[in-house]
N, CA, C and O of each residue as an XYZ file, in Angstrom:
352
protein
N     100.709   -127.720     63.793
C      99.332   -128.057     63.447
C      99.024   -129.463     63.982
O      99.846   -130.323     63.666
N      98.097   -129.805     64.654
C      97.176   -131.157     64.511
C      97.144   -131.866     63.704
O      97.424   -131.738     62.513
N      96.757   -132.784     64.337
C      96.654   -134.154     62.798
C      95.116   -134.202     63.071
O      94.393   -133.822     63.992
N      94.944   -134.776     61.981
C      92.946   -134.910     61.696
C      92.668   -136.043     62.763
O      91.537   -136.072     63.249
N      93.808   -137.186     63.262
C      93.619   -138.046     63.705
C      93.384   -137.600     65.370
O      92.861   -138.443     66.098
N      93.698   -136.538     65.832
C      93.549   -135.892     67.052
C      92.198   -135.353     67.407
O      91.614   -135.651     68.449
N      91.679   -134.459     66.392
C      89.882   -134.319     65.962
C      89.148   -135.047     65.918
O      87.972   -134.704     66.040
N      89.484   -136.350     65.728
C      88.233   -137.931     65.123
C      88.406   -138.227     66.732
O      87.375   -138.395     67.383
N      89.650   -138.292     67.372
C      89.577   -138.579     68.391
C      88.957   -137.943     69.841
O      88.650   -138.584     70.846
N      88.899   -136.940     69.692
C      88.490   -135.999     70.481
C      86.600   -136.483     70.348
O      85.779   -136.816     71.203
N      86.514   -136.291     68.737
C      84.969   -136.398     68.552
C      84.246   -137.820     69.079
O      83.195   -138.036     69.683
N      85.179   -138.575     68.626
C      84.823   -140.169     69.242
C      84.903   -139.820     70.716
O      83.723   -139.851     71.066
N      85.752   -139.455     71.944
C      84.924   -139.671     72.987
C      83.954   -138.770     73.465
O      82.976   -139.109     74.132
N      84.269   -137.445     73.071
C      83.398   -136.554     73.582
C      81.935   -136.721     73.172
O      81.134   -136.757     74.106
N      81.565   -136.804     72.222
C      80.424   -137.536     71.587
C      79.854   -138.707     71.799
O      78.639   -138.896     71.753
N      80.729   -139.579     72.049
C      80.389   -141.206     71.858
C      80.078   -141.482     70.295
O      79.292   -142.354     69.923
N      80.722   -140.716     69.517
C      80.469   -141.102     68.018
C      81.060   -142.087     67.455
O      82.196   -142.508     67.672
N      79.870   -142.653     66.337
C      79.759   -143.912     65.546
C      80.744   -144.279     65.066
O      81.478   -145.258     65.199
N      80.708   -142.929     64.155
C      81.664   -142.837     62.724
C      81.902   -141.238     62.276
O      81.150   -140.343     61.892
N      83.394   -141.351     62.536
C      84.287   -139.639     62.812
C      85.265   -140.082     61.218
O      86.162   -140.894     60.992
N      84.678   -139.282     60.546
C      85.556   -139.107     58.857
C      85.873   -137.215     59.390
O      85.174   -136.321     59.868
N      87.322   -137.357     58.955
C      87.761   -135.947     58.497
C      88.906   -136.077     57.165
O      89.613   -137.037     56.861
N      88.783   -134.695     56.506
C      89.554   -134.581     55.193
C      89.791   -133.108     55.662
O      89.034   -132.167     55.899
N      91.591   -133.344     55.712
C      92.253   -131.899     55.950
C      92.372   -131.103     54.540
O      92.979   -131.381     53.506
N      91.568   -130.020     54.903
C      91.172   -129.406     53.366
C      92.337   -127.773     53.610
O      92.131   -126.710     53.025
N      93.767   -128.093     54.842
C      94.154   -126.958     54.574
C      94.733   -126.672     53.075
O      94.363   -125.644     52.509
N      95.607   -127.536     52.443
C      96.084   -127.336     51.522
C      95.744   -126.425     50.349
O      96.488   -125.912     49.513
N      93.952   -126.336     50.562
C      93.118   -125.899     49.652
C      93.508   -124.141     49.822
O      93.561   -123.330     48.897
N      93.703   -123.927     51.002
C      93.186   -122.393     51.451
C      94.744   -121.942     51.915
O      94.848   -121.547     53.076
N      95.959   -121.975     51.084
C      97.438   -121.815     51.471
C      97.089   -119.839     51.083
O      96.251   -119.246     50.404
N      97.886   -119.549     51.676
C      97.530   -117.833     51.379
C      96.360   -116.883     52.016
O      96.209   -115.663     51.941
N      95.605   -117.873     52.658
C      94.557   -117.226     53.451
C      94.719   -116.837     54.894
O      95.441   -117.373     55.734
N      94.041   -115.965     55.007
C      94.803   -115.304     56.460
C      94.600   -116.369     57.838
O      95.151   -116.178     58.923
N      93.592   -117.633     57.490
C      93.593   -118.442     58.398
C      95.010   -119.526     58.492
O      95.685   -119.898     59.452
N      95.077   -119.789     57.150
C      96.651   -120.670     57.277
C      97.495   -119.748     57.608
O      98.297   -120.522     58.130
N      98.039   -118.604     57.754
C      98.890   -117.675     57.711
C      99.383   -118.380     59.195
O     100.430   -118.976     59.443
N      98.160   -118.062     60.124
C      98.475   -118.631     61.405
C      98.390   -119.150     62.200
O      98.346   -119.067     63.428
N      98.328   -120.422     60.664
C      98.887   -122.162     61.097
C      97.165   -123.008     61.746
O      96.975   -124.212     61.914
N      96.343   -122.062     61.937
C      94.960   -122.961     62.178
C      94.616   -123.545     60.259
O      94.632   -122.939     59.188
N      94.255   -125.413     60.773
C      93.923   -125.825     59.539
C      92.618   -125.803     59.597
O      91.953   -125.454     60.573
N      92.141   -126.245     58.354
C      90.871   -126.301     57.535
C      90.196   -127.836     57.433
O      90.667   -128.738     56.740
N      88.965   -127.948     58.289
C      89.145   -129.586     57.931
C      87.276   -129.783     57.502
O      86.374   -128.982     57.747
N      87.219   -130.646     57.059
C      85.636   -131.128     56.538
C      85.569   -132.235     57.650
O      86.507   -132.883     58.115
N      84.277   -132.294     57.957
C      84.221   -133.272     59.381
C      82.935   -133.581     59.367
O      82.100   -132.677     59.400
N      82.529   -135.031     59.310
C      81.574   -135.929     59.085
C      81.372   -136.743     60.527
O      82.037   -137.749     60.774
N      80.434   -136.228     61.408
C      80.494   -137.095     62.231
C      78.960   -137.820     62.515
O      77.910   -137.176     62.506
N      79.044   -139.098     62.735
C      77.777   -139.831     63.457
C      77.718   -140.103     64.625
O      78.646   -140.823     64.996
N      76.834   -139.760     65.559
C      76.670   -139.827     66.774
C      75.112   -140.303     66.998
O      74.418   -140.141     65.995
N      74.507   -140.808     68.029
C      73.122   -140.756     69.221
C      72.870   -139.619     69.612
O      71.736   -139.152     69.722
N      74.247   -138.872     69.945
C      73.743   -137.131     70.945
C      73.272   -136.504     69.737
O      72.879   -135.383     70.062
N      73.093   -136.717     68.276
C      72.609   -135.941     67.276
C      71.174   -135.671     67.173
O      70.637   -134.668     66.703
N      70.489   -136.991     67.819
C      69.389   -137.436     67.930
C      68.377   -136.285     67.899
O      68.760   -135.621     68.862
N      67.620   -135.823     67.531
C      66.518   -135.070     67.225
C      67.093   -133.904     67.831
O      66.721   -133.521     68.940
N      68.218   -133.162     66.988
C      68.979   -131.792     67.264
C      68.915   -130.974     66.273
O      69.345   -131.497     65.245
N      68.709   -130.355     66.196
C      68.462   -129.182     64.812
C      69.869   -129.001     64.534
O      70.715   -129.160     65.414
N      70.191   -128.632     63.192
C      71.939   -128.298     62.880
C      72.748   -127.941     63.567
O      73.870   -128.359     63.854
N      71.781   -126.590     64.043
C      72.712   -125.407     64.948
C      73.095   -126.089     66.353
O      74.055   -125.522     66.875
N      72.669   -126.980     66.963
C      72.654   -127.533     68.171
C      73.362   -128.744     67.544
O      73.871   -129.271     68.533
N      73.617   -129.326     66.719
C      74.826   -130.263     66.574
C      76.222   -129.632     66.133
O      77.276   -130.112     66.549
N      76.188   -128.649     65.361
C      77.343   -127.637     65.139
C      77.656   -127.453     66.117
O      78.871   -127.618     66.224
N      76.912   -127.006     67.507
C      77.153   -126.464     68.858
C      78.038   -127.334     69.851
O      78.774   -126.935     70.754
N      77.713   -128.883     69.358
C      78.096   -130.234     69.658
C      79.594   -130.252     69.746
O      80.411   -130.316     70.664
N      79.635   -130.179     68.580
C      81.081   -130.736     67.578
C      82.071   -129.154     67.944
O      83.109   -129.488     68.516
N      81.991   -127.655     67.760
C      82.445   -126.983     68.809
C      82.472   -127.371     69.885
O      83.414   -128.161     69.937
N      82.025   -127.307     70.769
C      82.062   -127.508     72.268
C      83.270   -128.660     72.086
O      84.349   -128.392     72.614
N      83.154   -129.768     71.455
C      83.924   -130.603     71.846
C      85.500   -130.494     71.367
O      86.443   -131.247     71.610
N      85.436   -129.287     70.606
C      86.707   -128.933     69.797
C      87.135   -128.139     70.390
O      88.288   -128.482     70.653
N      86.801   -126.686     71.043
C      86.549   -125.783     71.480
C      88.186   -124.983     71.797
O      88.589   -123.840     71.581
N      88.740   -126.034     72.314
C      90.241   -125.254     72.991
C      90.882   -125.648     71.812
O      92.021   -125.316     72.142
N      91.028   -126.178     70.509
C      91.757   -125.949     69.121
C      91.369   -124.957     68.501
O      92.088   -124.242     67.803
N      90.137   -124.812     68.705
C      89.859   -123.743     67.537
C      90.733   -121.906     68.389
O      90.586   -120.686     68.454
N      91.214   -122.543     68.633
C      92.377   -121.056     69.748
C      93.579   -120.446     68.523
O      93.875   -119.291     68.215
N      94.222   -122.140     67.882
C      94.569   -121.687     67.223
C      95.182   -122.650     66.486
O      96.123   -122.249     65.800
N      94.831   -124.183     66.417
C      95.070   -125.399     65.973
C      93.698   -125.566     64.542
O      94.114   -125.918     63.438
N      92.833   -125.410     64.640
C      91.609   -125.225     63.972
C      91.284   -123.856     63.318
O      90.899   -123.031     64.147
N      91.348   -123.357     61.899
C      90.992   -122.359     61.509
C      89.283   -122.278     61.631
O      88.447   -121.477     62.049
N      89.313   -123.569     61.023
C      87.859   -123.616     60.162
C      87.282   -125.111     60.089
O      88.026   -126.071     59.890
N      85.889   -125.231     60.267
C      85.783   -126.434     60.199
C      84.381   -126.286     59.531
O      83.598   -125.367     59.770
N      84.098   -127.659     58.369
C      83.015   -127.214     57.648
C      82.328   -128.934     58.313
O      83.089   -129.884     58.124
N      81.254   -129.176     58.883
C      80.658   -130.168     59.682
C      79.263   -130.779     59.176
O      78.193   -130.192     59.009
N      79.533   -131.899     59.013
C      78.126   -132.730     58.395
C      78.078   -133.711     59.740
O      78.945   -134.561     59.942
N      76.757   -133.444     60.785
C      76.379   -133.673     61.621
C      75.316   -134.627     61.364
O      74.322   -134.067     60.903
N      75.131   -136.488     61.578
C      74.091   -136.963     61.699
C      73.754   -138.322     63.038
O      74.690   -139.034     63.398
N      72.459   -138.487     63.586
C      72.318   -139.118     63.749
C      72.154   -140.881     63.292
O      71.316   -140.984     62.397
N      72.521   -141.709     63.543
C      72.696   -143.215     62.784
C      71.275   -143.183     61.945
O      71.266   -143.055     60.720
N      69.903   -143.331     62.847
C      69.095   -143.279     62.468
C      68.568   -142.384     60.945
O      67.494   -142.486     60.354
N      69.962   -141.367     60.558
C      69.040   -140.468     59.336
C      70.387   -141.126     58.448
O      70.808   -140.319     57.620
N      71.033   -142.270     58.473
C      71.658   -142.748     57.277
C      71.256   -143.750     56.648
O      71.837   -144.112     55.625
């Protein structure tokens, strides 16, 4: 498995983001057919500029894209709070 610190990093350059918070929430979901095989679970807070007047679905689209080759099988699940600086 990944470390969360590999995700913040990824998001920081691919993004150019502000401020990359993640909390590995696999522990939560042990027995589920996503841990079974080994993709974790993470909550992911990111601030970026590219957020800038993007509707959810097009910042979700963001933060995939930039993840994209983990979620194969390093990434089960990722639950994403997407904002621009300007909406904090």
């Amino acid at each position: 498995m990944i470390s969360k610190e590999t995700i913040a990093e990824r998001l920081r350059i691919t993004l150019s983001a502000e401020s990359v918070e993640i909390e590995d929430q696999s522990h939560l979901h042990a027995g589920h057919a996503g841990a079974a095989s080994g993709g974790g679970h993470y909550d992911v807070v990111v601030v970026a500029s590219a957020f800038e007047g993007l509707n959810t679905l097009a910042r979700h689209r963001l933060v995939y894209d930039a993840v994209s080759d983990l979620m194969k099988k390093e990434i089960h699940a990722l639950s994403i709070q997407a904002f621009s600086p300007n909406e904090l």
